[in-house]
N, C-alpha and C positions, 0 to 999 in steps of 0.2 A: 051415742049413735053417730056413725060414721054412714055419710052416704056417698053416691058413686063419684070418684075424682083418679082418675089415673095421672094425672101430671104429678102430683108429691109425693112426699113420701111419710109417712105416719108410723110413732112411736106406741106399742099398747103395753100397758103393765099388764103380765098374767098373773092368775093366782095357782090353786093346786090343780096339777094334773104329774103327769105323766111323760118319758121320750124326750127325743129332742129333733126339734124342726132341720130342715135341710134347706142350707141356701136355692133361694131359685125357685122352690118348690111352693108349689100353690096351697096356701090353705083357707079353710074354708070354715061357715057356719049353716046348717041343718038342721031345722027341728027334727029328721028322724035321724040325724049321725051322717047321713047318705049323701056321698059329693053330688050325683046327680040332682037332687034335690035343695041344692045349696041355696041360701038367701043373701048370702055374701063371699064375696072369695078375695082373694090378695096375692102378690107374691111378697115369697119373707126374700130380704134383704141380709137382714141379722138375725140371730138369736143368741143370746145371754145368758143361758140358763142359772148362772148366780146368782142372778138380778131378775129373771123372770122377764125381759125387757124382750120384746119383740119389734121388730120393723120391718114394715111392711111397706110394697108400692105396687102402681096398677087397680088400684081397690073399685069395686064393684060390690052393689049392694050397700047394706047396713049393719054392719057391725054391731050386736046385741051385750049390755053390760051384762056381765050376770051366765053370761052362755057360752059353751064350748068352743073354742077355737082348733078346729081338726087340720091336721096335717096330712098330705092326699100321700103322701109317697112313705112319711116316715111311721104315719098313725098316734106319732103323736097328740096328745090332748091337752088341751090346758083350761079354765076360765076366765075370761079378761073380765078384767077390773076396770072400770071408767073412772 
């Protein structure tokens, strides 16, 4: 669980999904998939996708282990891992 801190900046291991993230681009966590609905959001900073390694800043909300991390622009998906 990650709660709201916008001054850092935070590394997540993802696991399987999908795409790939776009700098700058806000992503997000929703129990229905739906940005509107979101329970946490970020901007990515990086993406890795060899490594699965995401970083993220601006964070808002709580990051859930186990749950979808959606990407608002690319549709990317992934699951973070804690």
């Amino acid at each position: 669980m990650v709660v709201t801190d916008s001054a850092y900046t935070i590394s997540f291991n993802l696991g399987s999904g999908s795409g790939n993230f776009i700098n700058k681009e806000v992503v997000y966590q929703s129990p229905t998939n739906v940005q509107a609905e979101a329970t946490a959001v970020a901007l990515v900073q990086t993406w890795i996708p060899s490594t699965g390694l995401l970083t993220v800043t601006n964070i808002a909300g709580e990051f859930i282990d186990g749950e979808l991390i959606i990407g608002a622009n690319s549709g990317a998906q992934y699951v973070l891992k804690l």
